[in-house]
N, C-alpha and C positions, 0 to 999 in steps of 0.2 A: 393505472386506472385511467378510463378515460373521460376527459373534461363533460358536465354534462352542459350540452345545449342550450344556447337563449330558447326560450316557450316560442317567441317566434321570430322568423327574419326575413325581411323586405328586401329583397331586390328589387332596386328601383329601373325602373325602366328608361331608357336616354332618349329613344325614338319618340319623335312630334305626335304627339295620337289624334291631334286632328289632318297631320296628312297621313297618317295612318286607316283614320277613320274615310279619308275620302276615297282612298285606294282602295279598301274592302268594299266602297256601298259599288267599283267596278264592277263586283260581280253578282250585284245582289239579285239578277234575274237570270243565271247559267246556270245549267242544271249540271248538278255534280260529276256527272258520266261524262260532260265536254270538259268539264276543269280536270277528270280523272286522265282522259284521254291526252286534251294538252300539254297532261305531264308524263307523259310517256306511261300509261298504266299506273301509274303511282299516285298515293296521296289518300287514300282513304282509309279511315279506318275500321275495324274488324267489326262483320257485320252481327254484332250483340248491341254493339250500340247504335241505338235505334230510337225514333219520338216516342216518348213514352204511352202519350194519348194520343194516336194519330189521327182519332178522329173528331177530338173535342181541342185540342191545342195546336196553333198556327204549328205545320211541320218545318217552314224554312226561317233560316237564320244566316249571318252575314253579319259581322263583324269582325274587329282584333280581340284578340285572345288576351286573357288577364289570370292567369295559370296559377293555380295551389298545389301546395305537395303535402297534403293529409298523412296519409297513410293507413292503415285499415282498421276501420272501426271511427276515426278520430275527428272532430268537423271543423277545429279551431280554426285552421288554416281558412275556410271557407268563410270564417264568422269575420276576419281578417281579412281578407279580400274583398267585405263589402264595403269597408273604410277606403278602398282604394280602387273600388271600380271607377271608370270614367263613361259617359254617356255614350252608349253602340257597343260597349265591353261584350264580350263574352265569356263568361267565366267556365274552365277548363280545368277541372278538379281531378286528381289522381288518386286513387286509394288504394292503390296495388293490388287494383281487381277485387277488391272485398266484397265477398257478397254476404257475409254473416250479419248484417244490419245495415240499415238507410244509412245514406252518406249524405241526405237531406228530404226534408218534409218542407209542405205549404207556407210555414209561416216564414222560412227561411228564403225559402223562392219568393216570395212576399218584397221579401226583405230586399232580393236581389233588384227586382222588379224597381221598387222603391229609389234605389240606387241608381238605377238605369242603365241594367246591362240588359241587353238586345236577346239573352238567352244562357243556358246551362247543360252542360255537357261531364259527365263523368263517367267512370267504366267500374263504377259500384252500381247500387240501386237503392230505391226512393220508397218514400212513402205519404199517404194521406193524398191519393190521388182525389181523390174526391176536391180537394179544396186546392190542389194546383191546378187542377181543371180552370177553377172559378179564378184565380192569378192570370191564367192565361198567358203565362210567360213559357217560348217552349222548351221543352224539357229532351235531352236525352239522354239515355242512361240502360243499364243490363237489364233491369226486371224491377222487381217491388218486393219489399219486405217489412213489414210493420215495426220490428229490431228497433231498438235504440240507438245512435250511438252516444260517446262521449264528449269532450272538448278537451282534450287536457294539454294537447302538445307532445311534443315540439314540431312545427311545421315550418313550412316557406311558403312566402307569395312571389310570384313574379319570374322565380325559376324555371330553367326548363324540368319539363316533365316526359313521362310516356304515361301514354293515355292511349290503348286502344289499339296497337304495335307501334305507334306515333309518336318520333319526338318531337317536343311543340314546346316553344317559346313564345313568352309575353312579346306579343307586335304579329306573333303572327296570323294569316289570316284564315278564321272559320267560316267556311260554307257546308252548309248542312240541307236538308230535304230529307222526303220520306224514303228517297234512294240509301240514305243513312248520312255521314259527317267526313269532311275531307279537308286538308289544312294544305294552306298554300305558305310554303316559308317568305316571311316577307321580303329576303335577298332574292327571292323566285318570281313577284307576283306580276312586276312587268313584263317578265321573257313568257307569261303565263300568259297573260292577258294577250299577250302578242300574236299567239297561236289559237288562239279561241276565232276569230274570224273565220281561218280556214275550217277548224272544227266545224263552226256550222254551216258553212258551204258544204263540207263531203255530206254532212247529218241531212241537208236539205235536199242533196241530190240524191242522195237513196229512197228518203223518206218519196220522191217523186216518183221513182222509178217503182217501187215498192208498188207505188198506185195504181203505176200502170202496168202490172202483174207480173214485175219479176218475182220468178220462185227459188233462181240459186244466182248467188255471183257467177258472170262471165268467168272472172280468173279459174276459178273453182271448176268449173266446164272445161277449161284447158288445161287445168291440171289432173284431173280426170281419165281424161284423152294421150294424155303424154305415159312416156316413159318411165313416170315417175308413180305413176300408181299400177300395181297388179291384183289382178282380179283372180280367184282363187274358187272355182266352183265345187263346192259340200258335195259328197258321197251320201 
């Protein structure tokens, strides 16, 4: 038989999270598509999750990650994480996709709010929009469900999780927008950062050329023209 589970357990985190904190406010004005890009196509997660109110609650977010591992249905983990948020957190809840009830309501974003996390992300959904509106804390998350759920346990804080096809760990860093939510590992975030200048140099020089009426990539026009493309006229 096997041993049952402490109700909850704390991974404690070793990383500085004020230079944790300083390194994520790096990116607090890059939009997700140059952080995506930077990483070689990767890093974002699956696009369900999404702001919840994108039009009544700030869409961007930027902080370190402060990660719970619920499980579906269960909030404990969440209720626990707000003893251990630290100011700019982001709290990063797992519920292994549950959508059969909220994985949190207002008074709980309240709560987080209260605490001083920068914002909430989970790949369940929520409820009592009406009064997360009014929190103002941003939210994202699969949909909305009125659902209950429980508290009972057994969960983790501080663990890694997957969240969204994402594995994420406490430190690492969330940036989010209405583009959707994308995690830079924190062993990544300077060779990240690093690459972001040239990003928006090419982003700039399109965006220019754009203006002044290109309609296809040059390369795409020789690729065209070459050997490598045949043309095949319908009967």
């Amino acid at each position: 038989m096997i041993q049952e589970p402490p109700l909850i357990t704390i991974v404690e985190n070793q990383n500085d999270h004020a230079t944790t904190l300083a390194l994520s406010q790096a990116f607090q004005s890059i939009p997700t598509s140059f952080i995506v890009d930077a990483m070689n196509g990767g890093g974002a997660m699956h696009k369900d999750i999404k702001p919840c109110s994108p039009d009544q609650l700030p869409s961007n977010v930027c902080g370190p990650a402060l990660t719970c591992d619920c499980g579906p249905g269960d909030i404990l983990g969440l209720l626990a994480a707000l003893a251990e948020v630290q100011k700019g957190d982001v709290l990063v809840m797992s519920t292994g996709e549950w959508l059969g009830c909220a994985c949190v309501g207002d008074r709980v974003i309240g709560m987080a709010k209260n605490a001083g996390a920068a914002g909430f992300i989970c790949d369940g959904v929520v409820r009592d929009i009406d009064g997360i509106n009014e929190v103002g804390l941003p939210v994202f998350c699969q949909g909305v469900s009125p659902n209950s759920p429980v508290a009972k346990g057994p969960c983790v804080v501080g663990n890694r999780v997957l969240v969204g096809g994402n594995s994420i760990d406490t430190g690492d860093i969330v940036v989010a927008d209405k583009d959707g939510v994308v995690i830079v590992p924190l062993h990544q975030a300077n060779d990240v950062l690093a690459r972001i200048d040239k990003i928006k140099e090419l982003e700039t020089q399109l965006d220019a050329e754009v203006e002044q009426g290109l309609a296809c990539p040059e390369w795409v026009r020789t690729l065209l023209a070459s050997e490598q493309t045949v043309r095949i006229k319908r009967r």
